[in-house]
C-alpha positions in Angstrom: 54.1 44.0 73.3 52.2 47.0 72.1 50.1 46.7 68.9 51.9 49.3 66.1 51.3 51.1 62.9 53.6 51.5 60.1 52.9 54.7 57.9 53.8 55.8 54.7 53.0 59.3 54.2 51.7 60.1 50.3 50.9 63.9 48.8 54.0 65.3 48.5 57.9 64.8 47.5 58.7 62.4 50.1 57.2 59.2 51.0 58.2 58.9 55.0 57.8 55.6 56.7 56.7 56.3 60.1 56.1 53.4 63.1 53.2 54.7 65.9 52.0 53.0 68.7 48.4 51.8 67.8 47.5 53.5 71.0 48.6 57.0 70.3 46.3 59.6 69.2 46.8 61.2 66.0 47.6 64.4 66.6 50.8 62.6 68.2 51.4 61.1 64.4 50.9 64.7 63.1 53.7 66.0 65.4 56.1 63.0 64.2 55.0 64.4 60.3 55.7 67.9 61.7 59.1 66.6 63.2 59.8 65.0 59.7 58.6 66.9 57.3 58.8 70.4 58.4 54.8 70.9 58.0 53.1 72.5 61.0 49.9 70.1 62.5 48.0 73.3 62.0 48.4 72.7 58.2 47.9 69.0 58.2 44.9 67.1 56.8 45.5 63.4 56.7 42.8 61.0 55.1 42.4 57.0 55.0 39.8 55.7 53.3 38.2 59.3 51.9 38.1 60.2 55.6 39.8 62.8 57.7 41.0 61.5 60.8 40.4 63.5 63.9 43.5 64.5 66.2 42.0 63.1 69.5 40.9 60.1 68.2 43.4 57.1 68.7 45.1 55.2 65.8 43.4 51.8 66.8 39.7 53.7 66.2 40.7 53.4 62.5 40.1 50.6 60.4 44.2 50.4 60.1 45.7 46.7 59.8 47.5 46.3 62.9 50.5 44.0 63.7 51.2 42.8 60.3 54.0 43.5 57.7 52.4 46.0 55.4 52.3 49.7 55.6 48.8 51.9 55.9 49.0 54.5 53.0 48.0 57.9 54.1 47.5 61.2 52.2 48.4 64.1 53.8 46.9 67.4 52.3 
């Protein structure tokens, strides 16, 4: 079974839950917000941990807490 992420989007109305494959990259969690949230990738910033996470990087490069049943808080600006 794949390893997965479970997101909660923070920094704006909404709070989203969304589940990614730890193995995606994260422009591909950008185009789920996009999908969502009707915010273009273009105009999304997302941070964990003060840091901005880069689009061609994969979800399992970050520090995220894989497999287990609490969410990863992200801010998207």
């Amino acid at each position: 079974m794949a390893a997965t992420v479970a997101f909660k989007i923070t920094g704006g109305k909404l709070i989203p839950e969304i589940q990614m494959l730890a193995s995606e990259a994260i422009l591909a969690l950008k185009k789920s917000m996009q999908a969502r949230l009707d915010v273009p990738v273009a105009r999304q910033t997302i941070r964990f941990n003060n840091q901005a996470l880069a689009n061609d990087l994969k979800i399992d490069h970050y520090d995220f807490d894989i497999d287990h049943d609490h969410h990863q808080f992200v801010t998207l600006g």
